[in-house]
C-alpha positions, 0 to 999 in steps of 0.5 A: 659683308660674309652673308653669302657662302662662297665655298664649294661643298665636295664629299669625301667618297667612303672608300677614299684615303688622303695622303698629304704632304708636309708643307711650311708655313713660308710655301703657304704665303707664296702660293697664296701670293700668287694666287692674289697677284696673278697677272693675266690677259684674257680675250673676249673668249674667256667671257661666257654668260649662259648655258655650257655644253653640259647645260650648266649655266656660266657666269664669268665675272667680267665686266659685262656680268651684273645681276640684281642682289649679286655684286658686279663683274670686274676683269676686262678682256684685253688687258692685263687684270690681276688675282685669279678670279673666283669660280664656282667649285675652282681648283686651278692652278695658276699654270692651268689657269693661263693654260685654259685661256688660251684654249678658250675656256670661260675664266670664272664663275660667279656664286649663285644660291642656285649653285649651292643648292646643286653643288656639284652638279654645278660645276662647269668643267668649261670654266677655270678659277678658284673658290675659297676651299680650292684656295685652301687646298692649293695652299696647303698642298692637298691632292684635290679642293677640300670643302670646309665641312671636310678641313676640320678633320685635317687640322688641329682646333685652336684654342682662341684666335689668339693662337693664329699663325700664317696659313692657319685658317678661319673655317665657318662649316658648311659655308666660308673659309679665308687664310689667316696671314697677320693680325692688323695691329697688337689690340688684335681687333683686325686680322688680314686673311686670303680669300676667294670670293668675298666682297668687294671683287670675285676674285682672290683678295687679301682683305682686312676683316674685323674679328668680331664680324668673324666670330658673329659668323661663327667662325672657328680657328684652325691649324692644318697637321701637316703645316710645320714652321 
């Protein structure tokens, strides 16, 4: 299910300073809602399946897109599709989302082990969405995408899953990060967790996951310090 990494990896420049705000745990879930029920509308446009400007090769998710071992596409232009769709190094906000379709840039692209190979250098400026790290980002209020080599610095390790609460996170370093929301049940076997660009649909989901695949996937939890009840 979680084989593949879907976070974009960003370093953290020598001489940078990060200054984060606090942020409640309630402004958390908003924010990550809107992320997942996001309404939009794209045109034909927004569809793109090549090389940009930049010479950065694009694929948006969109219905068309199929490519063997990767899954699907799934928005259709010209109708209303729901949940910001994932994109490769994505840190959009839902305004500059639906800003950018209407100036015709290309909405998502999909995660490929050639994009992890070049990280950056795979990043389309064309291009408008979210991946897993950027969702995080945005939930906690942070000036820029963190990637998940760099949230650990930001938070507090918790001592056992047991210990999560709403928008703490599930970090696996290097690879994947999703957004705690609930345990599905008291036997705490299943938790429900945000997250960008996991199966079954490249976009933001709120899925139900087993715990024990999160810890085969070494998963670790974590609490951001500037989140506050």
């Amino acid at each position: 299910m979680r084989g593949i990494a879907f976070g974009f990896i960003l370093g953290l420049s020598a001489n940078a300073v990060a200054v984060h705000a606090q942020v409640t745990r309630a402004e958390v879930m908003a924010t990550a809602n809107a992320y997942l029920t996001l309404e939009w509308t794209p045109a034909a446009a927004n569809a793109f399946h090549g090389v940009d400007p930049d010479g950065i090769r694009v694929e948006t998710p969109d219905e068309t897109f199929s490519a063997p071992g990767i899954r699907p596409g799934w928005w259709k232009p010209g109708q209303v599709n729901i949940g910001m769709p994932y994109m490769w190094g994505g840190f959009s906000s839902p305004r500059e989302f639906a800003r950018g379709l209407k100036a015709g840039r290309y909405a998502g692209d999909v995660y490929t082990a050639d994009k992890r190979r070049l990280l950056d250098a795979a990043v389309s400026k064309y291009a408008i969405g979210i991946d897993c790290s950027g969702l995080v980002s945005r939930c906690w209020g942070l000036e820029r995408s963190y990637s998940t080599r760099e949230f650990p610095d930001l938070c507090i390790a918790l001592a056992s899953y047991d210990d999560l609460k709403p928008g703490d996170i599930l970090n696996a370093f290097n690879d994947h990060v999703v957004l705690f929301r609930s345990f599905k049940d008291e036997t705490h076997q299943r938790l429900i967790a945000y997250e960008a660009g996991s199966p079954p649909s490249w976009k933001v989901l709120l899925n139900d996951i087993p715990i024990s695949l999160l810890k085969d996937q070494k998963f670790a939890p974590y609490r951001f310090r500037k989140i506050r009840d």
